[in-house]
C-alpha positions in Angstrom: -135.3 159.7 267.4 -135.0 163.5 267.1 -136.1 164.8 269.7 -138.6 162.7 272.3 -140.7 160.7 270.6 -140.3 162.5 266.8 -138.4 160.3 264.4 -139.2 163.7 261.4 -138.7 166.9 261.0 -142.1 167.1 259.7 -144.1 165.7 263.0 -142.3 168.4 264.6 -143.4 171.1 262.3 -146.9 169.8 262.7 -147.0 170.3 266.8 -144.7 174.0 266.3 -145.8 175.6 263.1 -148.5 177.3 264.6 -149.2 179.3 261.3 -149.9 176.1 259.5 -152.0 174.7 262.5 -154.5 177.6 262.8 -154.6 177.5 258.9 -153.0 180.7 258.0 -152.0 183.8 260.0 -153.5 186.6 258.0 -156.3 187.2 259.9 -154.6 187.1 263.1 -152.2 189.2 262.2 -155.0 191.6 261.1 -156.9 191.8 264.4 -153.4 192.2 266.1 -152.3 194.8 263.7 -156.4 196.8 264.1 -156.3 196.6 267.7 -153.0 197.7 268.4 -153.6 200.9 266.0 -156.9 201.3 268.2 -155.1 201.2 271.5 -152.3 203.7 270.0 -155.2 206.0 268.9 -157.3 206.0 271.9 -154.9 205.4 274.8 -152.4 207.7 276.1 -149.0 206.7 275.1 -145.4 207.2 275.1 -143.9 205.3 271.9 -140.4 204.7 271.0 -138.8 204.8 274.1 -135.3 203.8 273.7 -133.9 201.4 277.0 -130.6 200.3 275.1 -127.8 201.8 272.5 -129.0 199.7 269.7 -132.2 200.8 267.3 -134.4 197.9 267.9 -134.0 198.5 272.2 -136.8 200.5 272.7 -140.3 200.2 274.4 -143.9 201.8 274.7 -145.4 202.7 277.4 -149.7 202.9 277.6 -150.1 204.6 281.5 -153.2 204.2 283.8 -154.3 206.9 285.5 -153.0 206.2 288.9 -150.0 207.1 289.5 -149.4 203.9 292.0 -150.5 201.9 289.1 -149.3 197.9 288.6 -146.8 198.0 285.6 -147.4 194.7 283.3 -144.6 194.8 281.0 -145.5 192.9 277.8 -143.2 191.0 275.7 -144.4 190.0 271.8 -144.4 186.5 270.4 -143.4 185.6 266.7 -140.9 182.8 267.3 -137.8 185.2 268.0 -137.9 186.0 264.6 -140.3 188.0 263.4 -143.0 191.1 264.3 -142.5 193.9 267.3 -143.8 195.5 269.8 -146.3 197.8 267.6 -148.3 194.4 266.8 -148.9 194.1 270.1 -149.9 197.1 271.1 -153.4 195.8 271.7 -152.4 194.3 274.8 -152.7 197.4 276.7 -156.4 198.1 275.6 -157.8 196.0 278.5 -155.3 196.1 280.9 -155.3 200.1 280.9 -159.1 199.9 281.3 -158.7 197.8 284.5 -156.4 200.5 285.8 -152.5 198.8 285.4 -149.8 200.6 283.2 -148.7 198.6 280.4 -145.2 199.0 278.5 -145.0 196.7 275.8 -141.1 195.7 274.8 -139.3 195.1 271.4 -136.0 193.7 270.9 -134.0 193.1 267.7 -135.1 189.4 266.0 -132.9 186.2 264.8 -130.8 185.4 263.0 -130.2 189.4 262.8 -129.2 188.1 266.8 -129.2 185.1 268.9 -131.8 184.1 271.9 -129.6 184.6 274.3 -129.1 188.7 273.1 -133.0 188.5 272.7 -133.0 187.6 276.5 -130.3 190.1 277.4 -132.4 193.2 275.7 -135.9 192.1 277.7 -133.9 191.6 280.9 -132.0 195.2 280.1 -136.0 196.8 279.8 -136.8 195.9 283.1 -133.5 196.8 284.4 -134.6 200.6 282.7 -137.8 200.4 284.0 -137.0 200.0 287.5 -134.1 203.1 287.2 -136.0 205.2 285.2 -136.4 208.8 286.2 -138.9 208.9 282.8 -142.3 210.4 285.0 -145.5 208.0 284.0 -148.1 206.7 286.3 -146.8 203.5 287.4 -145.2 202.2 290.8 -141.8 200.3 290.3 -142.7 198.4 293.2 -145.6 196.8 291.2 -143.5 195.5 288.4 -145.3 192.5 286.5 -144.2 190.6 283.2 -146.0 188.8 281.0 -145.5 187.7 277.2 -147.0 185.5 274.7 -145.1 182.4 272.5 -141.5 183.7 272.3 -142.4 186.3 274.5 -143.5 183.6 277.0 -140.3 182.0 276.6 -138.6 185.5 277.9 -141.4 185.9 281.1 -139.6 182.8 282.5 -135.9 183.9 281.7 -136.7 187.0 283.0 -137.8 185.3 286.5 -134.8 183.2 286.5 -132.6 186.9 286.1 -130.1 186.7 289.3 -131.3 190.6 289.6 -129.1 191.8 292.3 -125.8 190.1 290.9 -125.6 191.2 287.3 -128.0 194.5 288.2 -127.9 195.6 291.2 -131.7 195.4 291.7 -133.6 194.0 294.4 -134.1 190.3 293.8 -138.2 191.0 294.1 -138.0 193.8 291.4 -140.4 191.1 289.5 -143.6 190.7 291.9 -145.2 188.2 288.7 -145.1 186.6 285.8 -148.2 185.2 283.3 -146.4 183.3 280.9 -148.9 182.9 277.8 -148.4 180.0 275.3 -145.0 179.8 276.1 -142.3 177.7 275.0 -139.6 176.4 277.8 -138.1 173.7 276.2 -136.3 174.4 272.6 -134.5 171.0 271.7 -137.4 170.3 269.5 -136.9 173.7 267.6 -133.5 172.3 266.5 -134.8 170.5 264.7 -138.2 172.0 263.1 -138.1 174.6 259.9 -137.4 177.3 262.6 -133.6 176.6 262.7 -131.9 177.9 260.1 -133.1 181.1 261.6 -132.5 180.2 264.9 -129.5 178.4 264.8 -129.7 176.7 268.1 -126.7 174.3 269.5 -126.5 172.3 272.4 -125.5 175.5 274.9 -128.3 177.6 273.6 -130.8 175.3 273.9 -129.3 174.2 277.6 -128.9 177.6 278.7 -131.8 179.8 277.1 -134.9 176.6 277.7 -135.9 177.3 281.0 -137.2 174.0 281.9 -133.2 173.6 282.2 -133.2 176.6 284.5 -135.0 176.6 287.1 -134.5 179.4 289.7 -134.1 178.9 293.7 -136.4 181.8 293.9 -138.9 183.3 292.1 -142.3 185.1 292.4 -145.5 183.7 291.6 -145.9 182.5 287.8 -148.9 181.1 285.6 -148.3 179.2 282.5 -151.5 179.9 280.7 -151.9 177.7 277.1 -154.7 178.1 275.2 -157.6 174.8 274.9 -156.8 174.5 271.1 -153.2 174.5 270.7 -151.1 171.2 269.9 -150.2 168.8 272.4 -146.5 170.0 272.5 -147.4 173.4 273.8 -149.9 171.7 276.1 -146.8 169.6 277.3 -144.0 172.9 276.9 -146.4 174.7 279.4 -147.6 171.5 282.0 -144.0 170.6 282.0 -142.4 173.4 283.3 -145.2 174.2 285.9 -144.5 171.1 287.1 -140.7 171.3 287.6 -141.9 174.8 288.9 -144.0 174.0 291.4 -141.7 170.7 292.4 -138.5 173.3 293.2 -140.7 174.9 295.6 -141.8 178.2 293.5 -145.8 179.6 293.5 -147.4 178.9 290.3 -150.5 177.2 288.3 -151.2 176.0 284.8 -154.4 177.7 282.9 -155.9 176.6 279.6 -158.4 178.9 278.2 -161.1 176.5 276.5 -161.0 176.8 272.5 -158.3 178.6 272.2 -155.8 178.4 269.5 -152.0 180.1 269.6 -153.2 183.8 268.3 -156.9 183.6 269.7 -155.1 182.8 273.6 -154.3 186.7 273.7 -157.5 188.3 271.6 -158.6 188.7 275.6 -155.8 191.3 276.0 -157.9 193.9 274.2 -161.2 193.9 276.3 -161.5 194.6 279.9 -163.6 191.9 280.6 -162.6 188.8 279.0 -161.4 186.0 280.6 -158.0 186.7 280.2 -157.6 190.0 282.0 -160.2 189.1 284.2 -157.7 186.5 285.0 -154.5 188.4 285.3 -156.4 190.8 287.5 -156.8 188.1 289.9 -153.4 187.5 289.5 -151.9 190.4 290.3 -154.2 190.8 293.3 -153.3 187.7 294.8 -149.8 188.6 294.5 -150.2 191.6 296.7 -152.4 190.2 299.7 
C-alpha cells in the first residue's frame, strides 16, 4: 500500500488530479480569469498591497461600503503551485454586493517555496491585516477567512495559528473560517504527480495536514466540498469535520449538489447563489 487503500500512483492521480477529472481546466480558468477582470473593473479596489518583504507577499483589498464591514479574507487554490491572487479576484463580486470587504491574498508557489513558508506568508496577511493603519472600510473585529483547494488547506492552518504566542494578537482575531474543497490530509500527495513539485517528507506532511493538527480552540468552521468531486475530497473534507467537531470545536460539513472542484466557487461571483447565500448565514451566525 501507498497510502490507505492505493496500491498506484495512478489511483491516486485519478481521486487528486482535479484537471484531468473535470476534463480539462481551460474553461475554468477562463471564467475565473473574466470574472476576476470584471470585479477589478467594476469594484472599488486597492491592488498590490504588499504585507511581507518578499515580491510575491502582497494582497488586494475589494471594500464594502460600510465602514464596520465583515472582512472575508480569501485565499486562492492551484495545488500550492500554481496561479494567484488576481485569478481570484472574482470572489469579491458577490461578497461586496452583500456588503463584506473582501481582501483576497497571494503568496509565492512551490517548489519556488515549501508549504510550510506558503502557511507562514497567509498567517503573516492576517497578522497585517489586523495591525494595519491602511484606512478601508472594514472592522478588524469582523475578521473572516475562507479559501478554496490549497487555499482551503491554509483556512484551517490559519485557525490552528497560536495567535497570541508567535503574534501577539488576540486569540479570537479569526471570528470564522469556510474552508472550500479543501485538502487536510497530504500523505496521499506524496505520492501523486504533485510531488516532485511539492516535495513533501514525513515532517511536512505531519506538521502542515491539519487533520494532524487539531487546535484546542478555534472558532466556528465549515468544510464545504462540492456534490461532484472525487471521493477522496469528499473523505479530505468529512474527515476532518469529524475530528473537528469530536475535539469539541463548532463546525459543519456542506456539499453543494453538482458541483465539481472549479464549479464549487463560480457562486463567489453572484450575490445570490447558494454559496454566498451560504457564507452569509455563516458569518451571521457567528455574531449572534
Amino acid at each position: 500500500m501507498l497510502y490507505r487503500q492505493f496500491t498506484k500512483q495512478d489511483e491516486i492521480d485519478d481521486q487528486y488530479n482535479v484537471e484531468l477529472i473535470v476534463g480539462g481546466i481551460k474553461p475554468h480558468i477562463d471564467f475565473f480569469v473574466g470574472q476576476s477582470a470584471r470585479a477589478r473593473d467594476e469594484l472599488e479596489c486597492l491592488l498590490d498591497v504588499p504585507f511581507g518583504p518578499t515580491v510575491e507577499e502582497t494582497l488586494d483589498i475589494f471594500p464594502a461600503r460600510d465602514p464596520d464591514a465583515p472582512i472575508l479574507v480569501f485565499v486562492h487554490g492551484g495545488y500550492w503551485r500554481r496561479l494567484s491572487s488576481k485569478e481570484f479576484s472574482l470572489a469579491a463580486l458577490g461578497p461586496v454586493a452583500r456588503g463584506i470587504t473582501v481582501i483576497v491574498t497571494n503568496y509565492a508557489l512551490c517548489p519556488k517555496v515549501t508549504i510550510p513558508e506558503i502557511t507562514r506568508q497567509t498567517r503573516a496577511a492576517v497578522a497585517w491585516l489586523a495591525r494595519t493603519e491602511l484606512e478601508f472600510s472594514g472592522s478588524r473585529e469582523r475578521i473572516y477567512v475562507s479559501g478554496h483547494s490549497a487555499g482551503g488547506h491554509q483556512v484551517a492552518r490559519l485557525l490552528s495559528t497560536d495567535w497570541a504566542g508567535d503574534y501577539g494578537l488576540p486569540d479570537d482575531v479569526i471570528k470564522g473560517g469556510y474552508s472550500i474543497s479543501g485538502l487536510f490530509d497530504l500523505g496521499p500527495l506524496r505520492y501523486s504527480w504533485l510531488q516532485p513539485m511539492l516535495q513533501l517528507n514525513d515532517d511536512v506532511i505531519r506538521r502542515e495536514s491539519p487533520l494532524f493538527d487539531i487546535p484546542k480552540a478555534a472558532p466556528p468552521l465549515i468544510t464545504d466540498v462540492g456534490g461532484a468531486e472525487s471521493d477522496e475530497f469528499h473523505r479530505q473534507s468529512a474527515d476532518y469535520m469529524q475530528a473537528w467537531q469530536s475535539a469539541g470545536l463548532a463546525g459543519s460539513y456542506r456539499e453543494q449538489a453538482g458541483k465539481n472542484h472549479f464549479t464549487a466557487i463560480r457562486g463567489l461571483s453572484d450575490a445570490d447563489s447558494e454559496l454566498c447565500n451560504a457564507i452569509g448565514d455563516f458569518i451571521v451566525s457567528c455574531e449572534k
